[in-house]
N, C-alpha and C positions, 0 to 999 in steps of 0.2 A: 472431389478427392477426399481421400477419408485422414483421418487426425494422425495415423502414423506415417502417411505418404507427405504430410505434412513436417512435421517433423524432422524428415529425414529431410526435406527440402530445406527448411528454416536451418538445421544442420552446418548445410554444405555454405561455406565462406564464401564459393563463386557462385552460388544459385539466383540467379539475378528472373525476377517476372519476365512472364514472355512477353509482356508488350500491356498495351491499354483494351482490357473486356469490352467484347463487342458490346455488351448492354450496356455500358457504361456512359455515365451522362454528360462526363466531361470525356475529350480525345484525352485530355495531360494523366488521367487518373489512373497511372500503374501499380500501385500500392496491392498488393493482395494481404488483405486485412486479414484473412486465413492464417497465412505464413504469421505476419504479427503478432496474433492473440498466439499462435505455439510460441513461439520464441520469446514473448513475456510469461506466456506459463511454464515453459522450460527455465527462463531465470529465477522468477519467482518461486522455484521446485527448490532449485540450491538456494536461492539468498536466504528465504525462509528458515531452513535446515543449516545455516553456519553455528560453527560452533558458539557457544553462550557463556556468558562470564557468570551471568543468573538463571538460574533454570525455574522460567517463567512457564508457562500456558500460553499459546496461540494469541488465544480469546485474551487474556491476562493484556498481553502487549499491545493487543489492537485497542483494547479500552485507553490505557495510558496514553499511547497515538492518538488515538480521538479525542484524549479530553486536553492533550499539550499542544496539537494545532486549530484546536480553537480558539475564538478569540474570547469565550464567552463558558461559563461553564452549563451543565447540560441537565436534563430531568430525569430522569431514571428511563422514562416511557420511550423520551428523545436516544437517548443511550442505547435501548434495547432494540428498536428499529434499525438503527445506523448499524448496528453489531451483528442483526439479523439472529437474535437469542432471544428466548422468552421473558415474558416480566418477572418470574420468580427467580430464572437461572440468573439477570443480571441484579437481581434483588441478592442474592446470595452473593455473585462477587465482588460488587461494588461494600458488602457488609466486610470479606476477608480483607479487598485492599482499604477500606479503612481504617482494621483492625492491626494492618501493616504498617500504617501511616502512608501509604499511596496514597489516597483519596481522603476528602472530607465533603459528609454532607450537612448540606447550610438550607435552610429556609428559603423559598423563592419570597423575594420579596413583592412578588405582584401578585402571587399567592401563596397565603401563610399556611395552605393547608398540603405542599406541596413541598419538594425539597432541589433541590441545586446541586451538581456531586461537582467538584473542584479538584483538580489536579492538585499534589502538596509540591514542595520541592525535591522530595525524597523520589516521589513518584513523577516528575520528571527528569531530574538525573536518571534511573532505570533507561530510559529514553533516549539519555544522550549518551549513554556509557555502552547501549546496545549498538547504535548509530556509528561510533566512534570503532569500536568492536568489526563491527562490519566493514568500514571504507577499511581496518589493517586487515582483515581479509581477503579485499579485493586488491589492494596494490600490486602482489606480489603477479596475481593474475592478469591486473590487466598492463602490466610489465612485461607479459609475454606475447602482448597482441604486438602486430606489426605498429607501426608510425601510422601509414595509409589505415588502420582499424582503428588505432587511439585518437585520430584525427574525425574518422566517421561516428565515434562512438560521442563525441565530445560534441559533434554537431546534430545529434538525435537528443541530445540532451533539453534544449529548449522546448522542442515539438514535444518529446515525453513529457516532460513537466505540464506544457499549455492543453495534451490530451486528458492529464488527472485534473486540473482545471477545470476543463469542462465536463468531465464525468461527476465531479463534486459539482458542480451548476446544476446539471441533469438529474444529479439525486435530490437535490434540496428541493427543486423543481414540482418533483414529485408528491 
């Protein structure tokens, strides 16, 4: 089935699988992973797109992301992997957000000829003030889901969280 038959499927509120794929290696496993992957790239189409209190860059936001859910701050080379951008483009904007006070880079201390780029506070507030931005966004919409949809939505919530889990395992992995 192609990506907009998809779509239209992922769409419809009563579009429920037809049942467990014959090739499938459990009977339990009705999940069409198809529908999924649309319906997080239809969300992530608008969540990305709400309006902004800061008119950041994409790349801009995911850098501050990656470096305030880490535990650990990161190397330029680590950064640019994780970010899927080149070593000079994130040479270049790990330079603006520190000329922002977003970022600061520090000496690795296991090697001195190397550097550490560090979230500051200013550049995590950006983070939490986008975050915050976003859920007053969402209230007003997902106010309009049924009880039975804020009830299902609330219980895809774990499984969502434990799937970026393991896709961040999978990456590191790598």
């Amino acid at each position: 089935m192609d990506h907009t038959a998809h779509a239209a499927r992922s769409a419809d509120p009563d579009h429920t699988p037809a049942g467990p794929r014959p090739d499938a290696p459990d009977a339990l496993d009705v999940l069409d992973v198809e529908a999924l992957a649309t319906a997080v790239e239809n969300f992530n189409r608008f969540y990305i797109r709400l309006p902004v209190l800061e008119r950041l860059s994409f790349t801009t936001l995911s850098v501050l992301d990656t470096l305030a859910t880490r535990t650990a701050p990161m190397r330029l080379t680590e950064l640019a992997r994780t970010e899927q951008v080149s070593q000079p483009g994130i040479t270049q904007l790990v330079t603006r957000l520190e000329r922002d006070g977003l970022v600061e880079r520090r000496p690795d201390p296991a090697d001195r000829r190397a550097v550490l780029v560090h979230i500051t506070p200013a550049g995590r507030r950006i983070g939490e003030d986008r975050h915050a931005d976003r859920a007053r966004h969402l209230r007003p919409l997902i106010d309009r889901l049924t009880p039975e949809q804020r009830t299902a939505l609330a219980g895809a919530l774990p499984v969502l969280n434990r799937l970026a889990e393991l896709g961040a395992e999978a990456r590191a992995a790598r």
